[in-house]
Legacy VTK file of the C-alpha trace (Angstrom):
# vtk DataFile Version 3.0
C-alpha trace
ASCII
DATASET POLYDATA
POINTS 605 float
-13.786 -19.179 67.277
-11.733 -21.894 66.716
-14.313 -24.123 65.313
-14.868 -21.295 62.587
-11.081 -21.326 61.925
-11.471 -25.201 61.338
-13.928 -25.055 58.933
-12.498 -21.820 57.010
-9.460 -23.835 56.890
-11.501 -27.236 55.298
-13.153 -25.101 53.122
-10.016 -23.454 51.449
-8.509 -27.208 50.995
-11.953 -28.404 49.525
-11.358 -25.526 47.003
-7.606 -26.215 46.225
-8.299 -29.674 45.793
-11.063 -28.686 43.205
-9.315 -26.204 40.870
-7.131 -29.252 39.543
-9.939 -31.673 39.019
-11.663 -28.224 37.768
-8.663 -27.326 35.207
-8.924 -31.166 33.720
-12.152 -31.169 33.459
-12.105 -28.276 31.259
-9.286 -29.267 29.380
-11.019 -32.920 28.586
-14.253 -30.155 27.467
-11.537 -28.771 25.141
-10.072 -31.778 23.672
-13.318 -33.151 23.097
-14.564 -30.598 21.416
-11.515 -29.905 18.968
-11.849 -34.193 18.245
-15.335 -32.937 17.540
-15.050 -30.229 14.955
-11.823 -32.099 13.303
-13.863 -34.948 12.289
-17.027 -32.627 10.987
-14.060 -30.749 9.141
-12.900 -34.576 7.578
-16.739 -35.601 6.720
-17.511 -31.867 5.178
-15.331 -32.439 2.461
-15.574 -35.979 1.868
-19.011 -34.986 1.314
-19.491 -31.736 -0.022
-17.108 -32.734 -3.233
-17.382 -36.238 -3.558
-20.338 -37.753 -2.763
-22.789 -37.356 -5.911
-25.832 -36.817 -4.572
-29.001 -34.905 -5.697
-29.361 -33.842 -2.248
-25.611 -32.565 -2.306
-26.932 -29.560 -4.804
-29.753 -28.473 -2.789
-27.657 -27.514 -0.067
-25.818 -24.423 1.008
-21.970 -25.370 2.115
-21.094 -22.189 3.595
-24.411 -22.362 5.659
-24.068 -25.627 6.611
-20.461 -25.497 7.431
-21.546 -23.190 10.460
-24.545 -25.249 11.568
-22.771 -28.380 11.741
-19.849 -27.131 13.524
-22.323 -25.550 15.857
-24.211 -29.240 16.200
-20.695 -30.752 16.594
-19.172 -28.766 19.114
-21.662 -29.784 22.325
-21.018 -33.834 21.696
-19.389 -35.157 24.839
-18.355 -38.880 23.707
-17.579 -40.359 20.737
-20.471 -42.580 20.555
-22.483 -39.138 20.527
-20.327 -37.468 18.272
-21.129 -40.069 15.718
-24.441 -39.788 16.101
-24.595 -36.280 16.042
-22.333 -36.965 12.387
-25.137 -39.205 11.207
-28.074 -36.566 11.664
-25.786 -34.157 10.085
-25.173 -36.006 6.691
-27.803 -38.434 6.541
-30.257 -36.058 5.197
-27.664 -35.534 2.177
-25.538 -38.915 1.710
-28.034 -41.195 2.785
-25.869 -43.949 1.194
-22.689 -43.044 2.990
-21.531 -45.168 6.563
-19.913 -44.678 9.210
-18.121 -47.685 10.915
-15.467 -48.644 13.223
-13.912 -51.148 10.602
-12.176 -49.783 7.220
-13.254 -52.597 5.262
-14.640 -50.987 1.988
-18.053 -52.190 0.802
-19.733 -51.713 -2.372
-23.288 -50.055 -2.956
-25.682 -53.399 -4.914
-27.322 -52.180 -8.366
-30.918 -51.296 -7.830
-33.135 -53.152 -10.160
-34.307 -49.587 -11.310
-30.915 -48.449 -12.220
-30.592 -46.617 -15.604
-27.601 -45.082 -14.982
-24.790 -43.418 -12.908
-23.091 -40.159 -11.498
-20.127 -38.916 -10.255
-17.963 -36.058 -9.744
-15.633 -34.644 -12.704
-13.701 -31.513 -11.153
-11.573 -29.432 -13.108
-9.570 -27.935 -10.472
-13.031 -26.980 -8.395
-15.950 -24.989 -9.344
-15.919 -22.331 -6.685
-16.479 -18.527 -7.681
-13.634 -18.380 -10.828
-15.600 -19.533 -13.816
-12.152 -20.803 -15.619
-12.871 -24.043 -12.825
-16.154 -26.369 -13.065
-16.797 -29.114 -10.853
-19.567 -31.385 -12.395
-21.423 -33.885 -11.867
-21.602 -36.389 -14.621
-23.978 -38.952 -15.828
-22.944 -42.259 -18.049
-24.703 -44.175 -20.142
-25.326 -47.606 -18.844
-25.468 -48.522 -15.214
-21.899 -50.121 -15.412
-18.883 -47.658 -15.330
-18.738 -44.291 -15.940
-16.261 -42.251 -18.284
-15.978 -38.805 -17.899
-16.380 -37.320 -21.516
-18.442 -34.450 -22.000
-19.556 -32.734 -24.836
-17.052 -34.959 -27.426
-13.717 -33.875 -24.751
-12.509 -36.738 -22.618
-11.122 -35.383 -19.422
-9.321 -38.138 -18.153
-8.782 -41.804 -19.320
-9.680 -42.703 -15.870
-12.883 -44.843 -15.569
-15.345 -45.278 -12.539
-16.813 -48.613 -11.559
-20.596 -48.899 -10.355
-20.695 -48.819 -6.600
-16.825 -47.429 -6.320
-16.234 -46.562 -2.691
-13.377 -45.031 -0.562
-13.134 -45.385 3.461
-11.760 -42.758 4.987
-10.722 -42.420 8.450
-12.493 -39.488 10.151
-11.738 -39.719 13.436
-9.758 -42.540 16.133
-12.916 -44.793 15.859
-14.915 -43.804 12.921
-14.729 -44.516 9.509
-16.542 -43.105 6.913
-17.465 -45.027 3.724
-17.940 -42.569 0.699
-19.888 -43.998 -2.638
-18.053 -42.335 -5.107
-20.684 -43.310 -7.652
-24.274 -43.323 -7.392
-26.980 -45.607 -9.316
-29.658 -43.159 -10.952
-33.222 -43.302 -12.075
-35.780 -41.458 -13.690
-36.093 -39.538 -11.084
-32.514 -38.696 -9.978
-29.493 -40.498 -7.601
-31.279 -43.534 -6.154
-30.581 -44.172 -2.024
-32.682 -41.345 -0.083
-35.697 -42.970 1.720
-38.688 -41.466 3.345
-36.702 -40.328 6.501
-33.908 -38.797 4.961
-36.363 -36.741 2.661
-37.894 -35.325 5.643
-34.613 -34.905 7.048
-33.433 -32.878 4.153
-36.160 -30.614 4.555
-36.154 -30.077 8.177
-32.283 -29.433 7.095
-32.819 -27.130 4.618
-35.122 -25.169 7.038
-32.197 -25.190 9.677
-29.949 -23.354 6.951
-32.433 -21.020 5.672
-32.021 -18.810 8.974
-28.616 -18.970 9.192
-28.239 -15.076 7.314
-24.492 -14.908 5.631
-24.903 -11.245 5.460
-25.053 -11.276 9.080
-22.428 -13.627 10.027
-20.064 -12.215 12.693
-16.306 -13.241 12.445
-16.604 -12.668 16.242
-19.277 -15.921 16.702
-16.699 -19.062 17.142
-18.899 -20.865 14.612
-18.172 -18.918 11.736
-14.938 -19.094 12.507
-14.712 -22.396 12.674
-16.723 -22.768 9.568
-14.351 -20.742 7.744
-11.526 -22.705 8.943
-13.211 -26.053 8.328
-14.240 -24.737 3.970
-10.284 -23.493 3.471
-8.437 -26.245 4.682
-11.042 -28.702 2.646
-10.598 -26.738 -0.389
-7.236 -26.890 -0.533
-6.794 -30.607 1.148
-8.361 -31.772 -1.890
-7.404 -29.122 -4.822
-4.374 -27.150 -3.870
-1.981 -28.164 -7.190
1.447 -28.087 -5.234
1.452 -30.513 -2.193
3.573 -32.181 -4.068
6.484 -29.771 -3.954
5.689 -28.241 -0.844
6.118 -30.250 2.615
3.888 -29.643 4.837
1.835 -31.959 7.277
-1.548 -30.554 6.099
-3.819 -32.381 8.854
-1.419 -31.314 11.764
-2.285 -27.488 10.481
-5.687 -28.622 10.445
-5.752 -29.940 14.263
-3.083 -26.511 15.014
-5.541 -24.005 13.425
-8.644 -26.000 15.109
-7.188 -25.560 18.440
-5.807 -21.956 17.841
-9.271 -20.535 16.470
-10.823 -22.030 19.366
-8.812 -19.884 21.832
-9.235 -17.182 19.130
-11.892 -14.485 20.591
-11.751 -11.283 17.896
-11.750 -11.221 14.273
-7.936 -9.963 14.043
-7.116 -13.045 15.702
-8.287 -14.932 13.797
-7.758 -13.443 10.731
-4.200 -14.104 11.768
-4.827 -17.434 11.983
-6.144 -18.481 8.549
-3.509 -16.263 7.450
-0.889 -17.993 9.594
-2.666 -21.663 8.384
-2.333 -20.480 4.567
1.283 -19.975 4.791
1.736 -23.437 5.284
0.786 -23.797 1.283
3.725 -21.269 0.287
1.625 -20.298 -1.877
2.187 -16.676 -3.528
-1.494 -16.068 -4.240
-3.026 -16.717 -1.146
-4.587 -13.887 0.115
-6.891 -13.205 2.574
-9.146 -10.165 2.689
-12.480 -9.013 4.119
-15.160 -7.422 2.539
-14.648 -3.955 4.870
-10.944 -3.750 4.288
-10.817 -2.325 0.806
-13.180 0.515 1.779
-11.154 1.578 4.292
-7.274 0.526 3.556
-5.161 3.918 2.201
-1.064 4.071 1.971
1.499 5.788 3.774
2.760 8.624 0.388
6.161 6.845 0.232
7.147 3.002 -0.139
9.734 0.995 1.638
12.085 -2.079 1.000
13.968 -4.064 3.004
17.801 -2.950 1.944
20.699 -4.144 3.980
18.747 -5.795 6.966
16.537 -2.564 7.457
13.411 -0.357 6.553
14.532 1.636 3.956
12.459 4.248 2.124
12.866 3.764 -1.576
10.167 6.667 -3.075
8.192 9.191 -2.011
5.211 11.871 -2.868
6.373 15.052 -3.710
5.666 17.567 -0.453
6.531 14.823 1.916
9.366 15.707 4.658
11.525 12.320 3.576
13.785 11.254 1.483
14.823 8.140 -0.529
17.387 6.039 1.957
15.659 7.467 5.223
16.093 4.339 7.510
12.915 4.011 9.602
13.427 2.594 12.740
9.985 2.762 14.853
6.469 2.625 13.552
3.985 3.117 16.310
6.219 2.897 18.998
8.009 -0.732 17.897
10.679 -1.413 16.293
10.186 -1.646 12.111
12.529 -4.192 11.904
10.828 -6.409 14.046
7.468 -5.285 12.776
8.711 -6.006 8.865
9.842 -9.294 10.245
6.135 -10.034 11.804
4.270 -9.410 9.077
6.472 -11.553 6.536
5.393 -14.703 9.152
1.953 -14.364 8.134
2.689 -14.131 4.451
2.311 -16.803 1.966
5.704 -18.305 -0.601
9.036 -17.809 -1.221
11.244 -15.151 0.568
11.584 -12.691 -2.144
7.561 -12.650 -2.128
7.327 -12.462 1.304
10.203 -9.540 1.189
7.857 -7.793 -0.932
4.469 -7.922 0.405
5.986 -7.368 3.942
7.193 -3.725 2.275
3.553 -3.124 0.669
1.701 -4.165 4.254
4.591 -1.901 5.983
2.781 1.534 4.220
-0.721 0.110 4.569
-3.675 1.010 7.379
-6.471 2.777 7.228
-7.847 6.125 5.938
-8.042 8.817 8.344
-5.523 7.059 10.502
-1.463 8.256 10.810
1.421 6.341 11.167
4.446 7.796 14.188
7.283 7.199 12.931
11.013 7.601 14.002
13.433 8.221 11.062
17.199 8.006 10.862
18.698 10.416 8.261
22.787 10.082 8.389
23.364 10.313 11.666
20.269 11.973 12.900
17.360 10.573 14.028
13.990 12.646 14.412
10.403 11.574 14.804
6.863 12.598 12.261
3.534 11.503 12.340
2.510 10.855 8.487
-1.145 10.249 7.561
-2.619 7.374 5.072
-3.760 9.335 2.791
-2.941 7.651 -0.837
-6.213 5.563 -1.144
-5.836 4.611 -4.395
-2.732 2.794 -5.119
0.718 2.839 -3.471
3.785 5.311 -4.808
5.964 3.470 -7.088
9.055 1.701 -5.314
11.220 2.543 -7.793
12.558 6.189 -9.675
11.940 5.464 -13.078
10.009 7.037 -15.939
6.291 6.096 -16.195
6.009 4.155 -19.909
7.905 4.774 -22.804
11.105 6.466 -22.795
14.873 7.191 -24.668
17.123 6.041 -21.227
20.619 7.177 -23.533
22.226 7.244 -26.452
19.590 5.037 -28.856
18.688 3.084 -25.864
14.622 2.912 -25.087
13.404 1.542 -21.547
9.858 0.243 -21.670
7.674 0.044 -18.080
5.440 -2.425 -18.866
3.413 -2.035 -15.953
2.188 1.740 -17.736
2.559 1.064 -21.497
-0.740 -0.062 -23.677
-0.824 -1.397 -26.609
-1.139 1.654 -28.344
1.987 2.790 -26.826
4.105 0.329 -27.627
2.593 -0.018 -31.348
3.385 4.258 -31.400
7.124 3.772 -30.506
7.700 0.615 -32.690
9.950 1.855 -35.114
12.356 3.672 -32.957
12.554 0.700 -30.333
13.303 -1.604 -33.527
15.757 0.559 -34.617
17.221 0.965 -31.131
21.112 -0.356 -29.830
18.717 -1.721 -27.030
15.442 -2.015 -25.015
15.111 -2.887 -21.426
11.641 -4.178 -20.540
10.860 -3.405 -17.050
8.913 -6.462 -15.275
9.351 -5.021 -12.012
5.661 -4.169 -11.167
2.411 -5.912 -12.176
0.395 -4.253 -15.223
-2.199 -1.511 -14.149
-2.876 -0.376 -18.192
-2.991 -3.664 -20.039
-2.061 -7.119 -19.493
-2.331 -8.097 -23.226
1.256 -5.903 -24.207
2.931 -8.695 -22.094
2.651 -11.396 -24.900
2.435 -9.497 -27.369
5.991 -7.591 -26.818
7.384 -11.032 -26.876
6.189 -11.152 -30.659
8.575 -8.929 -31.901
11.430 -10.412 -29.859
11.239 -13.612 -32.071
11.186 -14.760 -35.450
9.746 -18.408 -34.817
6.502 -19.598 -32.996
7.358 -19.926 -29.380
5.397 -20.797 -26.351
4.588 -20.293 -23.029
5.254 -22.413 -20.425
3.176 -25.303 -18.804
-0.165 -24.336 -17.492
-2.107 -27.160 -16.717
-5.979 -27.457 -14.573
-5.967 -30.801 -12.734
-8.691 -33.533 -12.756
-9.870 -34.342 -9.552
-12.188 -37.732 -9.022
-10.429 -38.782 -5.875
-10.311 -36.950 -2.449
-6.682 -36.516 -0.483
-4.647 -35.514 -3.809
-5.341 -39.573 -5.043
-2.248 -40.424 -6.915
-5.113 -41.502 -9.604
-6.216 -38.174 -9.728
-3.480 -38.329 -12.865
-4.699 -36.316 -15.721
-4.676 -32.506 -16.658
-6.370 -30.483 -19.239
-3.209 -28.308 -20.753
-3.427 -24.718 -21.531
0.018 -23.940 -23.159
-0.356 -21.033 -25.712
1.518 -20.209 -28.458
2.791 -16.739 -29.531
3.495 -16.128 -33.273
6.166 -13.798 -34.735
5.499 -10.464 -35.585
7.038 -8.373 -37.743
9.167 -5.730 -36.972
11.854 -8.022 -35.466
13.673 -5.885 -32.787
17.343 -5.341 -33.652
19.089 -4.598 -30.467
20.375 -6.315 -27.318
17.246 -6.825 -24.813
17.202 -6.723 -21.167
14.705 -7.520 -18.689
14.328 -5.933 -14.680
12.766 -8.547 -12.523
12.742 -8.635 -8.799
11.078 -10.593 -6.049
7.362 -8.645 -6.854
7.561 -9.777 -10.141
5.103 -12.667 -10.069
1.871 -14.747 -11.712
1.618 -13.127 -15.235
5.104 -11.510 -15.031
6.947 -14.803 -14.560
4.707 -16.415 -17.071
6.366 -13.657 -19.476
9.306 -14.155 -17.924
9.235 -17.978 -18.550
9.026 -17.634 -22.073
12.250 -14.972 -21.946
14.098 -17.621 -19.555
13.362 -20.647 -22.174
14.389 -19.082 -25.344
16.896 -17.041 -24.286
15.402 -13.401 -25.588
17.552 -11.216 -23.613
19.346 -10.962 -20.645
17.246 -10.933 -16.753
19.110 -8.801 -15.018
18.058 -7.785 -10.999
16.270 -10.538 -8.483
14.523 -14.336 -8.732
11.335 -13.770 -9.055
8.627 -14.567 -6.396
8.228 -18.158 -8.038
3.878 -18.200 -8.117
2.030 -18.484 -11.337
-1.727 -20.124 -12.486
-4.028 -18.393 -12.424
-5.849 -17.928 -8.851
-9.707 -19.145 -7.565
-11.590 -18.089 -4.738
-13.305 -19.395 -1.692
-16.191 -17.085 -0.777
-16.358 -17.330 2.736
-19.112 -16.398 6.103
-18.946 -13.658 7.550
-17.381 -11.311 4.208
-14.080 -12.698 4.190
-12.658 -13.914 0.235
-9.503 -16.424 0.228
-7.471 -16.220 -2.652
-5.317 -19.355 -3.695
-3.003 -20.756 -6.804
-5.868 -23.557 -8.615
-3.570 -24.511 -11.115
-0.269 -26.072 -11.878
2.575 -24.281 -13.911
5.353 -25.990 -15.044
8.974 -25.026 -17.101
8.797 -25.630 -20.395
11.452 -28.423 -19.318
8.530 -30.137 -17.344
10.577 -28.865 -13.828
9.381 -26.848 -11.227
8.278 -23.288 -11.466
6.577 -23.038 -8.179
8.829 -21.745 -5.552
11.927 -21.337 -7.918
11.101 -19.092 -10.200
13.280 -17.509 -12.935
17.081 -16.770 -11.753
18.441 -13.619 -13.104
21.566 -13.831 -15.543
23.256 -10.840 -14.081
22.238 -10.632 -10.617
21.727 -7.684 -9.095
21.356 -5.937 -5.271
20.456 -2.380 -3.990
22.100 -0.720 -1.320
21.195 2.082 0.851
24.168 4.766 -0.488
22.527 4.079 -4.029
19.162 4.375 -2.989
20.223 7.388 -1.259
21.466 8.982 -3.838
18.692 8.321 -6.306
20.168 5.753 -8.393
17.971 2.824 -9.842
21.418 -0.313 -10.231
19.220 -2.184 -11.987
18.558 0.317 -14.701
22.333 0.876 -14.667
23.219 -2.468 -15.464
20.836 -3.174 -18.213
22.670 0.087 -20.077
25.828 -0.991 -19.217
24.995 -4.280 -20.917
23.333 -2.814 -23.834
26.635 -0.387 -24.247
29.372 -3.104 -24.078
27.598 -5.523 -26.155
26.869 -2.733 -28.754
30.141 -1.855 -28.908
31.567 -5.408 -29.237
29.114 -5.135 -32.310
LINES 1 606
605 0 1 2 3 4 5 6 7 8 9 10 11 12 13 14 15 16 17 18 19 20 21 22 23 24 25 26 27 28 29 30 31 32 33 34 35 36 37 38 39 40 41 42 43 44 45 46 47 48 49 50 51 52 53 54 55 56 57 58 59 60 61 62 63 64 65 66 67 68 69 70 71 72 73 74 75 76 77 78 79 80 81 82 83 84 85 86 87 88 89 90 91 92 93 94 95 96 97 98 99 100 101 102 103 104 105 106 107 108 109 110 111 112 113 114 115 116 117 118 119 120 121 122 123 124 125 126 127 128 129 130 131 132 133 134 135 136 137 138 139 140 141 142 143 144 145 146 147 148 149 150 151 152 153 154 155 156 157 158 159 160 161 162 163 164 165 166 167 168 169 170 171 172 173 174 175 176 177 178 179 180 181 182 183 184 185 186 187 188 189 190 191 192 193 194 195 196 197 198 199 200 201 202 203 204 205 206 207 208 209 210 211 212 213 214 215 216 217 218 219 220 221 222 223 224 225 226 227 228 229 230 231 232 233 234 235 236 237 238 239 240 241 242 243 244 245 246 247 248 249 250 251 252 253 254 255 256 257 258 259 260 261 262 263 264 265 266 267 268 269 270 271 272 273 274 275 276 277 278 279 280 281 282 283 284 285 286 287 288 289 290 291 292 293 294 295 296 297 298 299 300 301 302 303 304 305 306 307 308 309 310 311 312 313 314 315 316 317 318 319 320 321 322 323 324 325 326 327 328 329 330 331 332 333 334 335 336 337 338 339 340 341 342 343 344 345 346 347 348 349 350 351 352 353 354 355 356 357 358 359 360 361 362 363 364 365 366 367 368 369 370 371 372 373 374 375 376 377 378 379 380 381 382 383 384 385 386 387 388 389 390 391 392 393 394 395 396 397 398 399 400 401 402 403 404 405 406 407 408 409 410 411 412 413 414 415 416 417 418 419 420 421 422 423 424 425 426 427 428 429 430 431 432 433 434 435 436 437 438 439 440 441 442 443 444 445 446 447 448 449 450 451 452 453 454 455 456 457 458 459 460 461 462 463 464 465 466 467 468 469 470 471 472 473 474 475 476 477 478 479 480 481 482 483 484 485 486 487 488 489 490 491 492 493 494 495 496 497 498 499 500 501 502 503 504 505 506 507 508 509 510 511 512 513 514 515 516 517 518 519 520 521 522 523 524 525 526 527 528 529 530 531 532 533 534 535 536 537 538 539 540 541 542 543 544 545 546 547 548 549 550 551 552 553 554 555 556 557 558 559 560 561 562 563 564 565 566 567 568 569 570 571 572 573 574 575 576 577 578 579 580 581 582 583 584 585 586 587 588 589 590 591 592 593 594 595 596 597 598 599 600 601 602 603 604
């Protein structure tokens, strides 16, 4: 008996010596394997968008995103893990290296050499046909200049054999031609092995179905992680402005989507990763989520450090200024505050998109909700039923409309053309018109501009939208040029008599501030409510595995000063600032205001 005791009692300090050597064992597994996919993630998009290969078209990105992060993942040393790199990209950049030395080296001119190649992006050719990247060709075998069709895109010229050396990982470094010699027969450096390679390759990728791809296999995950953050390493227009250490996030979302085991989770985490851009426009959204997202039959805003409901459906047991204070059993406060983390650019955008999320979920579901009225609290359990759009956060009418005495209001998210063409004369002849930016257009998107005409008598313009030339990776301070899309907007007669006012707020954003530029520049009426969310360009998209679409800001807007836009916005001359006893009692301030205005500057008149 006590020999059994003895050896019960060895065999429980064998095991308790073992869990620690157990636990860093594992945790050298982990660490291995984030190294692992971080530099695949580096190579991908040195690769995919810079290296000018024939090959480089033939393959599928998103497909081969997953496969080599698959390959990647298993490589227990660094010697391996470079190896495993090689196989990986061999097949399409035969002429890249990888080295433990940074000293850049030049590809020699074949004696067949006709020509060359390299890349020419215009922001980046993705799934928004306003962006092209290209590959171009030059006429000798000397330098390349990137003019195309009579337009030259930048002044910038590319050497034969140009090269950059990029540091991939602690002991790798990866030598990128960013020019290739060409033939007859296409970019010169593949051999016999790499052709076979490519095929085999090419094979490999063919049964990888994107239909099919589960959010819940870590691969695609990873993937998806490893396509966003190159996309925007290399393209995103305002690193610049904002400060953010973009390859920390990398390594942060690496290691968080490999702990990551659902799709919400990890959905969170690109999310969380693409706030890091504070960028308005990023979105994220899967291909399942508008089929099955409805709204809540009221809206909310967050008033006075609390849920507040502004609106709501007619035949709906609350009232403008209820106070909710749980959703689903948790607090709405701290819920509001949680979903602003995961949102993207300034904190009047966030404020607002929080407050759309807030009434969002899915159809056939019901939100439980606890609702303070006064001083009374009581609970009810409201479906999501609106599956169209969302009730209108403000009171106000729907287009065109006298607001008092010779005083027209104008919602420019309703009116059309045709509206505002109808009502002409009277707003012309009006004491004054307030233009209500405070929601983006769901009739027409052309009245925006062409409103403006009849606020002027003078060609004016809009502000500073320019697509950036890429030839460099890591935001090159080379990469210098721009092709600039500034438009002009002539004067149209009738010229509007009266004072103007415009509503903005912190959802007034993209096409609204680009309006609302112009208005800010010229001085064509007064802005009277909230900065505006401070995001404009127009957006591209990165189609991604597994049904998921990314959404991001691919251009650069600037004042027409030349000073920022992104992140400031356009300041409102009279500010303004609801509270809940005015909400309550069905009062839109900001409507107030703009007649006030109108009336004392009429009468000074």
């Amino acid at each position: 008996m006590k020999k059994i005791s003895l050896l019960f009692v060895a065999a429980i300090i064998f095991l308790m010596s073992a869990v620690p050597a157990f636990a860093k064992e594992k945790e050298k597994t982990a660490n291995q394997e984030l190294v692992n996919v971080r530099a695949f993630a580096k190579l991908y998009g040195y690769v995919r968008f810079f290296h000018p290969s024939d090959e480089n078209e033939k393959i599928n990105w998103n497909r081969f995103a997953i496969h080599g992060v698959s390959k990647v993942k298993t490589a227990k040393t660094k010697d391996e893990l470079t190896t495993t790199l090689r196989e990986l990209f061999y097949p399409i950049a035969p002429t890249m290296r990888l080295t433990k030395q940074d000293d850049a080296t030049q590809i020699s001119p074949p004696k067949q050499a006709k020509n060359l190649t390299a890349w020419l992006h215009i922001g980046v050719g993705l799934n928004n046909p306003g962006y092209k990247s290209l590959r171009i060709q030059s006429d000798d075998a000397s330098k390349i200049k990137f003019i195309l069709g009579g337009i030259k895109f930048t002044d910038r010229v590319l050497q034969a054999g140009e090269t950059v050396v990029k540091q991939i990982s602690p002991d790798v470094y990866a030598h990128i031609p960013l020019v290739l010699y060409r033939d007859d027969k296409g970019t010169i450096g593949s051999t016999q092995e790499s052709t076979r390679a490519l095929k085999q390759l090419q094979q490999q990728l063919a049964r990888i179905d994107l239909t099919k791809a589960p959010i819940d296999d870590e691969n695609v995950r990873l993937a998806n992680i490893v396509i966003t953050w190159n996309v925007l390493q290399h393209f995103y227009p305002y690193f610049d402005v904002v400060k953010v250490d973009w390859e920390q996030t990398l390594t942060n979302t690496l290691q968080q989507s490999l702990k990551d085991s659902t799709a919400d989770q990890f959905f969170q985490t690109l999310r969380q990763m693409l706030e890091k851009t504070q960028d308005g426009h990023s979105l994220v959204k899967h291909i399942s989520q508008t089929r099955e997202q409805a709204y809540l039959p009221f809206t909310v805003q967050w008033i006075e450090e609390q849920v507040v409901i502004s609106n709501v459906k007619e035949g709906i047991d609350l009232k403008p200024g209820d106070i909710i204070v749980n959703i689903d059993g948790n607090s709405a406060t701290a819920y509001f505050k949680q979903l602003e983390k995961y949102i993207s650019g300034t904190m009047q955008f966030k404020r607002w998109t929080a407050a759309q999320q807030f009434v969002a979920g899915k159809i056939a579901k019901e939100a439980k909700l606890t609702v303070q009225r006064g001083e009374s609290k009581f609970d009810i359990s409201i479906p999501y039923s609106d599956k169209d759009k969302m009730v209108d956060e403000f009171i106000r009418p729907i287009s065109i409309d006298k607001v008092a005495d010779e005083i027209y209001y104008v919602n420019t998210a309703q009116v059309t053309p045709e509206m505002f063409k109808e009502k002409l004369n009277e707003l012309t002849n009006a004491k004054g018109v307030i233009f209500d930016l405070r929601g983006y257009p769901t009739q027409n998107e052309v009245i925006h501009f062409e409103m403006l005409s009849n606020l002027t008598d003078r060609q004016i313009t809009s502000a500073k939208f320019d697509k950036p030339i890429f030839l460099y990776p890591d935001h090159d301070q080379k990469n210098d040029s721009y092709i600039n899309v500034q438009s002009t907007i002539e004067p149209l007669p009738p010229k509007l008599k009266g004072e103007i006012v415009f509503l903005t707020y912190g959802g007034s954003y993209s096409l609204l501030e680009a309006v609302m530029g112009v208005v800010e520049h010229y001085r064509l009426g007064e802005i009277v409510g909230e900065t505006t969310a401070g995001v404009n360009g127009n957006i591209n998209n990165i189609d991604l595995p597994g049904g998921i679409d990314v959404k991001w800001t691919g251009m650069k807007v600037l004042k027409h000063d030349g000073s920022q836009h992104h992140l400031v916005g356009i300041q409102p001359t009279v500010p303004v600032e609801r509270t809940i006893k005015e909400v309550r009692e069905g009062r839109d301030v900001y409507m107030e205001k703009a007649i006030e205005i109108i009336k004392a500057r009429a009468h000074l008149n």
